[in-house]
C-alpha positions in Angstrom: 88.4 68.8 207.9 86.7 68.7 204.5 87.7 70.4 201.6 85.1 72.7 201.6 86.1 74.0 204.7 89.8 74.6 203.6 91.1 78.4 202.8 92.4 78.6 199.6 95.0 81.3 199.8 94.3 83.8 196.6 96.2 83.4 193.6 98.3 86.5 193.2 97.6 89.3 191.0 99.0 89.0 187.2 101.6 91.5 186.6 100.3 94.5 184.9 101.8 96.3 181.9 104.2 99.1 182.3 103.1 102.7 181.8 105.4 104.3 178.6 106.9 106.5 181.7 107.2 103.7 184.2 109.0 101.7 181.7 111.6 104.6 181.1 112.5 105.8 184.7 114.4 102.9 185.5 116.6 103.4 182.0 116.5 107.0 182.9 117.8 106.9 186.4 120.7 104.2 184.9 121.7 106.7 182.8 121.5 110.2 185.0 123.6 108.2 188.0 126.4 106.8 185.5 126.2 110.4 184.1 126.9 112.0 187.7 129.4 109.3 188.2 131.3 110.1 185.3 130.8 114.4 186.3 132.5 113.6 189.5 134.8 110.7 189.4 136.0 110.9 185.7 137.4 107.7 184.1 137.5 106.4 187.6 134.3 106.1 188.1 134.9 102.3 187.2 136.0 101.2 190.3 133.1 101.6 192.2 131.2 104.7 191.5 129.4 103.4 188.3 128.7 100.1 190.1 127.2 101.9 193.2 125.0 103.9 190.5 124.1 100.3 188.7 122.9 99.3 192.2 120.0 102.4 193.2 119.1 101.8 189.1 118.4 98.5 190.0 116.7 99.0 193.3 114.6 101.7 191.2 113.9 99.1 188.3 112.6 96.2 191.4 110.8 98.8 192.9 108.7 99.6 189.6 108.3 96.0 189.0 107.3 95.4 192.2 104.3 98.3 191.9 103.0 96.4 188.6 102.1 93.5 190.2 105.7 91.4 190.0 106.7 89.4 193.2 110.2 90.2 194.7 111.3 86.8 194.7 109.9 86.8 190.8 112.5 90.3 190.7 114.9 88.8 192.4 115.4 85.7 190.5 115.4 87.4 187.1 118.7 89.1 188.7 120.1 86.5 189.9 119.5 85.0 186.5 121.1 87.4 185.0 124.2 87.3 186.6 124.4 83.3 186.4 124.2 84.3 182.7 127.6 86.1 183.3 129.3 83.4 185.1 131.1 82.7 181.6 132.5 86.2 181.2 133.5 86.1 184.6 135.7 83.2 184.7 136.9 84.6 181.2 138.2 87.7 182.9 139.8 85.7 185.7 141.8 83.3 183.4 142.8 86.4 181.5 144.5 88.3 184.5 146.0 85.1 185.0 147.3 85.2 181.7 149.2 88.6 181.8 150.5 88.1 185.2 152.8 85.0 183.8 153.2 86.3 180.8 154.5 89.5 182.5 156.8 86.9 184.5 157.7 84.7 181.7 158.5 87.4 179.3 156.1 86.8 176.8 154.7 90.4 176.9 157.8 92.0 176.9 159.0 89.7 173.9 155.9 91.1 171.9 157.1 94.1 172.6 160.6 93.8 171.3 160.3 92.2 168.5 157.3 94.9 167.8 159.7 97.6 168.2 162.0 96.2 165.7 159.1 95.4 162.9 156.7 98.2 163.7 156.6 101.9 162.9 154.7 104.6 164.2 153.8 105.5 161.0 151.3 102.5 160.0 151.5 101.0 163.7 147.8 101.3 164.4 146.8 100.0 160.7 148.7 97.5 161.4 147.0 96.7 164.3 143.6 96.9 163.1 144.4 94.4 160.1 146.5 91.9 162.3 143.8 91.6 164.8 141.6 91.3 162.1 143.1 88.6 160.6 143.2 86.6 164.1 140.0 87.4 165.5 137.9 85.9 161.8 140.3 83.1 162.0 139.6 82.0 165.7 135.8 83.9 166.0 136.9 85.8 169.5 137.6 89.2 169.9 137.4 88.3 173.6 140.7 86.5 173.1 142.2 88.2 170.1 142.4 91.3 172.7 143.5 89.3 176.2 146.6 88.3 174.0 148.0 89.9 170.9 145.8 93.1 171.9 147.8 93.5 175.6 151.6 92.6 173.3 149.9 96.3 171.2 149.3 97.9 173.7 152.9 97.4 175.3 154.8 98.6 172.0 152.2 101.7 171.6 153.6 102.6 174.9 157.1 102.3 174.0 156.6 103.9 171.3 155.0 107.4 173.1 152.0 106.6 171.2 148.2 106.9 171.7 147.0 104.0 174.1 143.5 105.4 173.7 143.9 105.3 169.5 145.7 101.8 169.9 143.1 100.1 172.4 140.5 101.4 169.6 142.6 99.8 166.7 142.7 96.5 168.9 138.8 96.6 169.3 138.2 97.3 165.9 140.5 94.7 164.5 139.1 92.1 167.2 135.1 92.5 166.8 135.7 92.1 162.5 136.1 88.7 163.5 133.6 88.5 166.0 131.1 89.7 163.6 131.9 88.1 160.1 133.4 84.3 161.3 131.3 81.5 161.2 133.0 80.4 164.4 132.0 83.3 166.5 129.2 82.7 168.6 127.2 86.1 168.5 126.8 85.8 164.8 125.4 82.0 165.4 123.1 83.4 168.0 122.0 86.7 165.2 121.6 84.0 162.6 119.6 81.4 164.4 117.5 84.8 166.2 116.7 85.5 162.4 116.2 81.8 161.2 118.7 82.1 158.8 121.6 79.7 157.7 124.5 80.4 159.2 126.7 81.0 156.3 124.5 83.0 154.2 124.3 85.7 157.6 128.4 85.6 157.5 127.9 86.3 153.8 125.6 88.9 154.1 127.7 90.5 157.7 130.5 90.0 155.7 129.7 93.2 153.5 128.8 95.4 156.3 132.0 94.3 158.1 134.3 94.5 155.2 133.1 97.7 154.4 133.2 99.2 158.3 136.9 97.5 158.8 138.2 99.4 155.5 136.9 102.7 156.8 138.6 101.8 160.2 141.7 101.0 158.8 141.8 104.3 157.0 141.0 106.4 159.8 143.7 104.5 161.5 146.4 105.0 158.3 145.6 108.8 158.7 146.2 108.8 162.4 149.4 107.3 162.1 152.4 109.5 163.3 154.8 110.0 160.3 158.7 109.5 161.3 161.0 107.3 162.5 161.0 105.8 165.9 164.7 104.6 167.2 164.2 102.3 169.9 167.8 101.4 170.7 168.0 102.2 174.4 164.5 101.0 175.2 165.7 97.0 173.5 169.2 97.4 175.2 166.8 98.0 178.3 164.8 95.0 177.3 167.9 92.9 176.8 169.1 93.6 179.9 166.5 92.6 182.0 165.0 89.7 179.9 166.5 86.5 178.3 164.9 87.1 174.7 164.0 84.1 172.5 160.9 82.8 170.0 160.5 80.2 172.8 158.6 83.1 174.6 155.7 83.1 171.8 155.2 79.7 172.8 152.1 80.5 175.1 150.7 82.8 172.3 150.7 80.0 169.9 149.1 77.9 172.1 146.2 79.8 172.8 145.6 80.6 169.3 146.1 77.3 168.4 143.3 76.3 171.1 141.2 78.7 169.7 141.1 77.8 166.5 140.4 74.1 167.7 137.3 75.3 169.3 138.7 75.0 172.3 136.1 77.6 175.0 137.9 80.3 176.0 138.3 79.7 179.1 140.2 76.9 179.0 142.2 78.1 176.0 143.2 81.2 178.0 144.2 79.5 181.5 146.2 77.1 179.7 148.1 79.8 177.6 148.0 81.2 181.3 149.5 78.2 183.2 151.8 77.6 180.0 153.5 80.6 180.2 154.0 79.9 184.2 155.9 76.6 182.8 158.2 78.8 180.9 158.8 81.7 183.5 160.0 78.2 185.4 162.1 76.6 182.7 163.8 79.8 181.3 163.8 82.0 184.3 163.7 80.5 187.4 165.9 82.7 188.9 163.2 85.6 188.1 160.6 83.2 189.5 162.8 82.7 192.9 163.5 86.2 193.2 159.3 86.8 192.7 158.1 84.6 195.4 161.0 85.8 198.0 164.1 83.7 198.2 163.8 81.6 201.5 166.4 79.1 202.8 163.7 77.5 204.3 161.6 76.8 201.4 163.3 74.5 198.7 163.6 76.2 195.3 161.0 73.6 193.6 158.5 75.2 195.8 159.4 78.1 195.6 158.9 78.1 191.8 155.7 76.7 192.3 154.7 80.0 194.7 156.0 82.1 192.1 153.5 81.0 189.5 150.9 80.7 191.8 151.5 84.7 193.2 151.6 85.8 189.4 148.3 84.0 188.3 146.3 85.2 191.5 148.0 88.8 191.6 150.1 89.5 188.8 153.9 90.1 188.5 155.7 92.7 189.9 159.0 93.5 187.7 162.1 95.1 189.5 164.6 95.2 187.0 165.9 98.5 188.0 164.3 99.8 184.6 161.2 102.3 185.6 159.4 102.1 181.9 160.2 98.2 181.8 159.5 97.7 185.5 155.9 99.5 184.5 155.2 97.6 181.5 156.2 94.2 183.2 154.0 94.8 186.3 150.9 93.7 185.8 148.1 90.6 185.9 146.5 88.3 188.2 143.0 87.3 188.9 143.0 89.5 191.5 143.2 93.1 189.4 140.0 92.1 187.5 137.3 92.0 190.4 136.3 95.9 190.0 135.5 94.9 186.4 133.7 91.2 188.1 132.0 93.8 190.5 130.6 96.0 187.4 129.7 93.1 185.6 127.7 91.3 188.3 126.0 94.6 189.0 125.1 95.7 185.5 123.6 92.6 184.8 121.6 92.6 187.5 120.2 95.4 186.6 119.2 93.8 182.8 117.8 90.9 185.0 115.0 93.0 186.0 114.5 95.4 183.3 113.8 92.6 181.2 111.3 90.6 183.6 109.3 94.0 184.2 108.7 94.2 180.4 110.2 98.0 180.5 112.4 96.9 177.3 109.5 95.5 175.3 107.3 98.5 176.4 109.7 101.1 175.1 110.4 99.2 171.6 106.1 98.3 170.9 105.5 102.0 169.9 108.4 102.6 167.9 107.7 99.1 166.1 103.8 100.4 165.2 105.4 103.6 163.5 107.3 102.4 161.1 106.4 102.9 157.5 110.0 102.5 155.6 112.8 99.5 155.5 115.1 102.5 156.1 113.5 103.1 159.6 113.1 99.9 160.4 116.4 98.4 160.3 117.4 101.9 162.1 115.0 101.4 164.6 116.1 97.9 165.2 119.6 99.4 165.2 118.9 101.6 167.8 116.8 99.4 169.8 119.9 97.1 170.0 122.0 99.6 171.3 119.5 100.6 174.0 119.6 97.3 175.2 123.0 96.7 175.1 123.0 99.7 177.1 120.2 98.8 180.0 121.1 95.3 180.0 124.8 95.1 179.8 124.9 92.0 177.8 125.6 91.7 173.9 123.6 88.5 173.5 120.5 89.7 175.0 120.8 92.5 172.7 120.9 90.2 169.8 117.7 88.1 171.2 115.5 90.9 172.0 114.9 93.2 169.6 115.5 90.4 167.0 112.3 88.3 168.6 110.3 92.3 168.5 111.2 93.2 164.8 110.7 90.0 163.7 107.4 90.3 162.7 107.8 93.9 161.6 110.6 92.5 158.9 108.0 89.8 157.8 105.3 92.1 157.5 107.3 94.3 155.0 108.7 91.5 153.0 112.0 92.0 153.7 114.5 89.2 153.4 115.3 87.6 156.8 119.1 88.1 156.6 118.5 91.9 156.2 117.4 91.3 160.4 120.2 89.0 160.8 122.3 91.1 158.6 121.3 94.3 161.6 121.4 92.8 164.8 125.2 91.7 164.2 126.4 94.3 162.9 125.1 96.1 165.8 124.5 93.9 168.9 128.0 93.0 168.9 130.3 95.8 168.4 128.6 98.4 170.6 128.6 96.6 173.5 132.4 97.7 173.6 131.2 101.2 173.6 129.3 100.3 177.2 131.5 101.1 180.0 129.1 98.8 182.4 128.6 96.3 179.7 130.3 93.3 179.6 132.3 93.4 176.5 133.2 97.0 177.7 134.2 96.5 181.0 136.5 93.4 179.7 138.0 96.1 177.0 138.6 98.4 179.6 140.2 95.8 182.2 142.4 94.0 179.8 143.9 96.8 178.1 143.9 99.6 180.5 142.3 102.3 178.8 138.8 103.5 180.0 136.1 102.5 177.9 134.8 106.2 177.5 138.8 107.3 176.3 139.3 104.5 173.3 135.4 104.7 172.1 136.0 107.6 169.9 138.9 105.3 168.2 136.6 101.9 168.2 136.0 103.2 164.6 134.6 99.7 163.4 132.0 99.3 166.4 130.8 102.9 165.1 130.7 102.5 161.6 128.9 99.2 161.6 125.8 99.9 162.5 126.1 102.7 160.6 126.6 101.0 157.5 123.6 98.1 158.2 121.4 101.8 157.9 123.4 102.9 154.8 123.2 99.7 152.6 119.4 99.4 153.4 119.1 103.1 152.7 120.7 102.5 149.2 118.7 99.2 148.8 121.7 96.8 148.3 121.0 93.5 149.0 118.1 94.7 151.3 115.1 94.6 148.6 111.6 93.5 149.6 110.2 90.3 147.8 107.3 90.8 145.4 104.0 90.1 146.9 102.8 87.3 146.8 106.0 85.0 147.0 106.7 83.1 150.0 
């Protein structure tokens, strides 16, 4: 057979730009399901619902592709993309319910929460928080793991103390994403400096008044919502005394993960080592506890038995029976195993961002908005809400970063403005309103590691509020945010 004679199959058809309202049903239908979600199922929609109604948005999102000329397989790898994207958050989640289950076990947690109840007052407790998580997060660049260790320690005392787990959750946040947006070792304001093509110090010098700024007005907010009194917390240390052979030994695991951290050590590991550290400890200073957890069998010699023990509190947490019901609740928790609704949001959400950003519906909605611009002040608000938007469709902080960075780019340029005023934007926004997403990954991992819905501590995230906030307001004042003459380059 010749050549000539062969059928040459037709090259497909080139994917054809979205409509203004193509590009906004799939968004639209996202946002009306996790809406009816929420209506019906309240706070619990989490643990299934909201996935369920990331699942039709996506369906709806391939099926819009799929009308403009994209392939299925084309749709269905960008999701499956996605997701692969995720795998590090995952695994991140995994090592941190590992993490609380032996440090439930070991008594690490409930150390932090003695020795908290002793220094701590409900008066300036959730300042105190704010600044101390603060403090960590900028020296180690993770909020990530500034709130799956000295974050859950908080939270324990906040609920020995009758106080606001909501209000403390959002001091934790606020505290932990400082850091994340102002350290030259965090790796969302490396990705909003080199999306901007500016050095990386200069963009932690210019987040750096932003964040300053938005971390004083949360720590305020949090010095006003503190509860004036004194707290006596006799009974609830005898309680802890009782149950739990207290020493500094227990910070051990703490000071390893920090200590990893700072060492640039990736999470993961950092956090299943603190993990399987504090499993080494529950063995060496309670075995007895450890025994007692993995079910006492004559059968079974006790070296194996310790070795179950661990292995039952990293995969599904520890289960306290001291006798104690508010110590028995606080000690009862962990395991890889009480993190797979968030995994199953997670790999949903992102699934859905896989798509939306292969059918072009993202860039679609932001090219109008970026031709009507005619002041600095609009623009850097129009990037900031352009960030939020995607942080919202595509569940992911870092593709918030990239994409409207790469789309305002050229806007920025055009108006002279200075590129670390669009450095300066995107990280103050990209990454501290992702915790404000319940199906995003930084809000889902909020939510799952210190058991308070993402929709009850957002009104106390005060920092991930007032951030992008003040990227507008500092623009709108013109500090640091003038255009360069014409004519320079």
């Amino acid at each position: 057979m010749t050549d000539s004679s062969r059928e040459t199959k037709p090259a497909p058809p080139s994917p054809r730009g979205l409509s203004l309202t193509s590009a906004i049903v799939p968004i639209a239908s996202l946002i009306v399901l996790v809406g009816l979600s929420y209506f019906f199922f309240g706070d619990e929609g989490a643990l299934g619902p909201n996935q369920v109604a990331l699942t039709v948005a996506t369906m709806i999102a391939v099926y819009i592709g799929w009308r403009h000329g994209h392939s299925l397989e084309a749709l269905r790898d960008a999701a499956v993309a996605s997701v692969g994207s995720g795998i590090g958050a995952i695994f991140i989640l995994f090592a941190v319910g590992a993490l609380i289950g032996t440090w439930a076990m070991s008594g690490t947690l409930i150390a932090m929460v003695y020795y908290g109840l002793q220094l701590l007052s409900p008066h300036y407790f959730y300042v105190t928080v704010c600044l101390i998580c603060g403090l960590i997060s900028a020296s180690i660049g993770s909020s990530w793991t500034t709130v799956g260790t000295i974050g859950i320690g908080f939270m324990g005392i906040a609920a020995n103390m009758e106080l606001s787990l909501a209000i403390t959750a959002g001091a934790v946040i606020s505290g932990a994403y400082f850091g994340d947006t102002s350290s030259p070792l965090s790796d969302s304001a490396n990705l909003a400096a080199a999306t901007s093509d500016v050095d990386l110090y200069g963009h932690v010098r210019e987040t750096a008044l932003t964040s300053g700024l938005a971390v004083l007005v949360a720590a305020a907010v949090f010095f006003m919502l503190g509860r004036p009194g004194d707290f006596d917390a006799t009974a609830k240390m005898a309680a802890i005394r009782s149950a739990f052979d207290l020493s500094l030994w227990l910070f051990l695991p703490l000071v390893v993960v920090i200590g990893l951290a700072v060492l640039r050590v990736p999470a993961f590991t950092a956090i299943m080592i603190g993990a399987l550290t504090g499993g080494v400890l529950a063995v060496v200073l309670a075995p007895a506890r450890v025994i007692a957890f993995a079910g006492a069998d004559g059968a079974v010699p006790n070296a194996l038995l310790l070795v179950k023990g661990v292995w039952l509190a990293l995969a599904d947490g520890y289960r306290s029976s001291s006798g104690h019901v508010a110590l028995d609740q606080l000690a009862t928790r962990g395991g890889m195993s009480s993190m797979l609704n968030t995994v199953w949001l997670i790999i949903t959400a992102l699934a859905f961002g896989g798509v939306i950003e292969k059918s072009g519906a993202l860039e679609r909605l932001m090219a109008p908005l970026v031709a009507r611009i005619k002041s600095a002040t609009a623009l850097v608000a129009s990037t900031v809400g352009s960030v939020v938007a995607t942080n919202v469709a595509t569940a992911d902080q870092y593709i918030a970063i990239v994409i409207p960075g790469r789309m305002f780019k050229q806007a920025f340029a055009e108006r002279r403005l200075p590129p670390h005023v669009l450095s300066r934007t995107i990280g103050a926004s990209g990454t501290p309103t992702g915790a404000l997403v319940p199906w995003n990954s930084c809000g889902a991992y909020m939510a799952a590691t210190l058991g308070v819905a993402t929709w009850s501590y957002a009104p106390y995230a005060v920092f991930c509020v007032a951030s992008p906030l003040l990227a507008i307001a500092v623009v709108a004042l013109g500090i640091r945010s003038k255009a360069a003459p014409t004519g320079t380059s």
